[in-house]
Each structure stands twice: as structure tokens, then as C-alpha cells.
C-alpha positions as CSV (number, residue, x, y, z in Angstrom):
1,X,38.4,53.4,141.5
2,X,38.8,54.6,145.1
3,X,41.5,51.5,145.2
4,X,43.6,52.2,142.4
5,X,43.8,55.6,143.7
6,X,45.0,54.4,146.7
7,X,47.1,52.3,145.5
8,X,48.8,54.4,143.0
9,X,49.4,56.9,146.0
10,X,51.2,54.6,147.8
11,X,53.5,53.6,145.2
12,X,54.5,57.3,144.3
13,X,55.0,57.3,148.3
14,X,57.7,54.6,148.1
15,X,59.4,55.8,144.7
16,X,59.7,59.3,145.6
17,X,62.4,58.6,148.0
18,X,63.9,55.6,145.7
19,X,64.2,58.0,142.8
20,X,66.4,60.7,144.6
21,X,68.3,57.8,146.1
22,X,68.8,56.4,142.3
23,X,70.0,60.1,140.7
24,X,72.4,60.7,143.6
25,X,75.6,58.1,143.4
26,X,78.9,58.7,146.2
27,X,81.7,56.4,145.3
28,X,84.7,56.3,147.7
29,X,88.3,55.7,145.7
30,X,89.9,55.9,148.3
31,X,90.7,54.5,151.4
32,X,88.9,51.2,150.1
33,X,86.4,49.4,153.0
34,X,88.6,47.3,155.4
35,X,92.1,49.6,154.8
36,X,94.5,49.5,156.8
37,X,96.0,53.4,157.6
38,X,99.2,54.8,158.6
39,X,98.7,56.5,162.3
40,X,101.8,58.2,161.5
41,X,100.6,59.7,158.0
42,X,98.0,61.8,157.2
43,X,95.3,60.0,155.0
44,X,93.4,60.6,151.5
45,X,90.0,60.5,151.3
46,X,89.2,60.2,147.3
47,X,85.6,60.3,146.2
48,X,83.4,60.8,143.2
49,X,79.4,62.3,144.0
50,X,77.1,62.7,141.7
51,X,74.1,65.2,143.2
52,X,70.8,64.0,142.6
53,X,67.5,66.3,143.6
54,X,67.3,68.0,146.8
55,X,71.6,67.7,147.3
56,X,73.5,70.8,147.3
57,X,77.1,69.7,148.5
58,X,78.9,66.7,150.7
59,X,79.7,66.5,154.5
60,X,82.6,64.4,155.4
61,X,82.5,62.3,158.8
62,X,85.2,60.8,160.8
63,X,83.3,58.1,163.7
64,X,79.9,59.8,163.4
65,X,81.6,63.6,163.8
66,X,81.2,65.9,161.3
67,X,85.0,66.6,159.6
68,X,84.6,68.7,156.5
69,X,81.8,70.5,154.2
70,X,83.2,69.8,150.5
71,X,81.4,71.8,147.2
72,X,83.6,69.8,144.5
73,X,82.2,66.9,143.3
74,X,84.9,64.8,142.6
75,X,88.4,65.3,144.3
76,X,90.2,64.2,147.3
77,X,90.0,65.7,151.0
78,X,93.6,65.3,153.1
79,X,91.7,63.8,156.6
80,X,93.2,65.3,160.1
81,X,95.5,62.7,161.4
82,X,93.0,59.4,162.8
83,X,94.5,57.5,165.9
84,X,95.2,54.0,165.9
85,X,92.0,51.8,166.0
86,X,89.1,51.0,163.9
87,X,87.3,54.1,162.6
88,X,84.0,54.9,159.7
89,X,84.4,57.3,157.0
90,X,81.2,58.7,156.0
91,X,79.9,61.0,152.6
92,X,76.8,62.2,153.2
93,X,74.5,64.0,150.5
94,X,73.3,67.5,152.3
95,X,70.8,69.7,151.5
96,X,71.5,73.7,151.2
97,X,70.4,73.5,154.8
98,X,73.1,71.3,155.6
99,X,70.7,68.7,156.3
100,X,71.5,65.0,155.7
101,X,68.8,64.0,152.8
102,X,69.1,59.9,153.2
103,X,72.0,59.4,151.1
104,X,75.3,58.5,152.0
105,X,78.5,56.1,151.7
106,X,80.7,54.9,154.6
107,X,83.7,52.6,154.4
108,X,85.4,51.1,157.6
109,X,89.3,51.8,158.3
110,X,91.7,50.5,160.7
111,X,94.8,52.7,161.5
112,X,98.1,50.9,163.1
């Protein structure tokens, strides 16, 4: 008995964390993974979240730096010009303490 109590602890252990990952969904549109940007434009940044439990809204990143707190689920986000070179776009799922819960999507631009 002792073992099957052990062992159904350590399965809820490992689900927990897979269940919020499985309710929570980020899709980028837009800029697709491998883009190529316009240094001289400024660039769109078109996404689709659904929240799962424990998300309250969506930081943006730009190269591992925080760029924008967004509430709307679904949208698009005009980015601050990005200089040439390779750069990460990240969505992270944030709690209401603006803490990153596990969840996130990144795709990988290069600007000319």
C-alpha cells in the first residue's frame, strides 16, 4: 500500500506541471522562426495565447530583455526598431506577480 502511495504521489508530482503547460498554448503569427527583418522598418510581432492556471497576462522579450507587458490575448505588438543581426523573440506566460510560470514561445529572427 505504502508503494502505491508513493507512487501515485510521484506521478501527480510530474503532471501537475504538464497539465498547466497543456491548458496554456502561445502561438507566434508572426515573424515566423528563421525571418528575415527589415533593420530599416519597424517589425510586427502577431501572437495568439491562450492562459492556462496560474497565467495572468504575457511579457514580450527582445534577446533575453524584457520589451513589453501585454493583457490582450490575441493581437499584434509594433517591436522598437531591432538592429541588424540575429536576435530571439520570446512570449512568456507570467503570473500576476509578473513571474515567469514555465511557459513560453520564442522564434529566432535575423534583421539585414
Amino acid at each position: 500500500m505504502r508503494n502505491l502511495s508513493m507512487l501515485i504521489f510521484v506521478i501527480a508530482t510530474i503532471a501537475a506541471p504538464l497539465a498547466m503547460a497543456a491548458e496554456s498554448k502561445i502561438e507566434i503569427i508572426s515573424p515566423a522562426d528563421g525571418a528575415k527583418l527589415d533593420a530599416m522598418e519597424q517589425s510586427k510581432l502577431e501572437y495568439d495565447v491562450t492562459l492556462g492556471s496560474g497565467a495572468d497576462h504575457i511579457h514580450v522579450y527582445v534577446d533575453g530583455k524584457e520589451e513589453a507587458l501585454l493583457r490582450q490575448m490575441k493581437g499584434s505588438y509594433t517591436m522598437a526598431t531591432l538592429a541588424p543581426g540575429n536576435h530571439q523573440i520570446c512570449i512568456k506566460l507570467v503570473n500576476k506577480n509578473h513571474t515567469p510560470i514555465g511557459v513560453e514561445r520564442c522564434v529566432k529572427v535575423v534583421v539585414d
